[in-house]
C-alpha positions in Angstrom: 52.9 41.5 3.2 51.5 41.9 0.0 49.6 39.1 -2.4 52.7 38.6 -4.4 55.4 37.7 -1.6 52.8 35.4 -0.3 52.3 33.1 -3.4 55.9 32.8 -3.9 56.3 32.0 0.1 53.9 29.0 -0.7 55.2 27.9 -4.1 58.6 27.5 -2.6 57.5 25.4 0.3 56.1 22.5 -2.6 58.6 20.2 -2.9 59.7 19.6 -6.2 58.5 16.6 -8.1 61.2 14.4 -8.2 60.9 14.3 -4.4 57.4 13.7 -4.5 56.5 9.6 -3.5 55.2 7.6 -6.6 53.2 4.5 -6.2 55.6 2.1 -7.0 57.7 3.4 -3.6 55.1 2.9 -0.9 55.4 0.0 0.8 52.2 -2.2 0.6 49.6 -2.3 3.7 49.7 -5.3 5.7 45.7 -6.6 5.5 44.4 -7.4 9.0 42.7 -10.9 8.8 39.2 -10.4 9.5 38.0 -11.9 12.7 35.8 -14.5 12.8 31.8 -14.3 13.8 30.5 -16.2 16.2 28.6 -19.5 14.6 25.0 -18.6 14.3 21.9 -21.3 13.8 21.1 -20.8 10.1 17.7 -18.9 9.9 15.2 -21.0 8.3 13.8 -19.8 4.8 10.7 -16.9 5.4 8.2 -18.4 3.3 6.0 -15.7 2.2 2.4 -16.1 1.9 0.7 -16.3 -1.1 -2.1 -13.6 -2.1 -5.3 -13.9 -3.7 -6.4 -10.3 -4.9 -10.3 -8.8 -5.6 -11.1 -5.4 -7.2 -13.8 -4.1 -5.5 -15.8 -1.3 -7.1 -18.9 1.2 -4.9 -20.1 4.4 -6.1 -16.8 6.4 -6.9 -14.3 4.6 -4.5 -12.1 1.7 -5.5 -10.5 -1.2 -3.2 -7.9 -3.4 -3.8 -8.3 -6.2 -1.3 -5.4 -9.1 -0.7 -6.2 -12.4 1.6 -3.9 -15.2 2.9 -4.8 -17.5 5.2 -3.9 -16.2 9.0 -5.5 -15.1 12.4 -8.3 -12.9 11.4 -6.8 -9.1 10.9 -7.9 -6.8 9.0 -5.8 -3.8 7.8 -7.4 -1.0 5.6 -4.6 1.3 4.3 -2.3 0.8 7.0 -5.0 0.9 9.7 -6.7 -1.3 11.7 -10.9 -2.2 11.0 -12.1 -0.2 14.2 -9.7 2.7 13.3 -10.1 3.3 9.8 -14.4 2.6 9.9 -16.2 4.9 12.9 -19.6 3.7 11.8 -21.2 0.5 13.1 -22.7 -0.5 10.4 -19.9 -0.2 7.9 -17.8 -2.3 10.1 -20.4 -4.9 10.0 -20.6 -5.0 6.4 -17.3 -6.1 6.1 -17.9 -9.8 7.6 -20.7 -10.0 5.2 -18.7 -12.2 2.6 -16.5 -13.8 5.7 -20.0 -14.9 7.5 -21.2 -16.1 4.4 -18.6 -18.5 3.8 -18.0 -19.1 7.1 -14.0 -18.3 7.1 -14.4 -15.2 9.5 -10.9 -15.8 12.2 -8.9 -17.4 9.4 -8.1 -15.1 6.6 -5.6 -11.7 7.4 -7.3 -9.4 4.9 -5.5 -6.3 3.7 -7.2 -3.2 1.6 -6.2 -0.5 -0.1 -8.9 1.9 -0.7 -9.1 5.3 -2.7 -11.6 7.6 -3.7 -15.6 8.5 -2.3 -16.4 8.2 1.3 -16.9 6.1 4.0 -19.8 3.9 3.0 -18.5 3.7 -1.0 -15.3 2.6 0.4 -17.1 0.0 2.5 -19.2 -1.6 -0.5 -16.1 -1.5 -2.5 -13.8 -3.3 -0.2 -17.3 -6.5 0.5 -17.1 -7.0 -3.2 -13.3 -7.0 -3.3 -13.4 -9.5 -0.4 -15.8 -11.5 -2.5 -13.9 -11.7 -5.4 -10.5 -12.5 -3.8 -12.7 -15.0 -1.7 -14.6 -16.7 -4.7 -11.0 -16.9 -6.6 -9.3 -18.8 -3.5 -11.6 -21.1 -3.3 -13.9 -22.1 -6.3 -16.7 -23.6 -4.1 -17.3 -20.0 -2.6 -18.2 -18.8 -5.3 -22.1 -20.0 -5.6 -22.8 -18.8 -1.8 -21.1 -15.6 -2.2 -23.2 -14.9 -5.7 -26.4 -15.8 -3.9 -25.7 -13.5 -1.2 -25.1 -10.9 -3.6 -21.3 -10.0 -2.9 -20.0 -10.7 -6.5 -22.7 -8.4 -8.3 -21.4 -4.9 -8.6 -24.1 -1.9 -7.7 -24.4 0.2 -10.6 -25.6 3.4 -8.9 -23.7 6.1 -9.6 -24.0 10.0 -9.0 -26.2 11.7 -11.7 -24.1 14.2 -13.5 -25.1 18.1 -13.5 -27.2 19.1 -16.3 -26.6 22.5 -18.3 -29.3 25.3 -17.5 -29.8 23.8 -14.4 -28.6 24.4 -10.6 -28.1 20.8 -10.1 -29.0 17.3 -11.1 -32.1 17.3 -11.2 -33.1 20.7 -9.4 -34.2 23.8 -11.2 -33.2 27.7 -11.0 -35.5 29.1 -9.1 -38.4 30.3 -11.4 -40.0 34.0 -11.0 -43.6 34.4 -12.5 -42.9 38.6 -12.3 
């Protein structure tokens, strides 16, 4: 068979349009009632916690810290204290601002860090802590400044001079 018997085989099988069903001739659908769920105890409303944020600021990195009152855990960007710090003493640092104002086991504290390393991301999430602690509670404030949580350390890499290998440190000179 060639391409031309077989279009007009198929154009004579379509019925014509009179034939053709409209809208108005289909019988409506019966609607199935929908069956019932069994009676469940309403849930009681989540009440979510409310947040008391510090920026905290180190060398180059950045930390957004958030507290609520809880049990204690501490989550730095998505991981837990002992995961996310391997060092001892940048672990430790972190209860600084908590021993201080004695609420170490009762505040969850969550951080978001970004930017320079371990230790910078450390300092930056103490003086985040600080601040979120000194604006949850006002009378926090004066121990925290005294301990030196709320003052920000103003150290900073030295930038790269012109004519120069490094900060500070020379080409190497030759006499001859």
């Amino acid at each position: 068979m060639s391409e031309d018997t077989q279009t007009t085989e198929t154009i004579e099988k379509v019925p014509p349009v009179e034939k053709i069903p409209t809208a108005e001739k289909i019988p409506p659908v019966e609607k199935v009632p929908p069956v019932a769920k069994p009676a469940e105890a309403p849930a009681a409303p989540r009440v979510k916690p409310t947040y008391t944020w510090g920026v905290g600021r180190r060398k180059s990195a950045v930390a957004r810290v958030r507290i609520a009152p809880g049990s204690g855990k501490i989550e730095i960007n998505g991981r837990t204290l002992n995961d996310y710090f391997t060092a001892e003493k940048d672990r430790k640092s972190i209860f600084g601002p908590l021993e201080v104002t004695n609420t170490g086991g009762k505040m969850d504290i969550w951080a978001n860090c970004d930017g320079g390393g371990h230790t910078g991301q450390a300092g930056a999430i103490v003086m985040g802590l600080g601040r979120a602690l000194a604006k949850y509670d006002s009378a926090l404030e004066v121990p925290l400044r005294t301990a030196r949580f709320l003052t920000r350390d103003s150290r900073m890499k030295e930038r790269k001079k012109y004519g120069q290998r490094g900060a500070r440190r020379r080409f190497q000179f030759s006499k001859r």
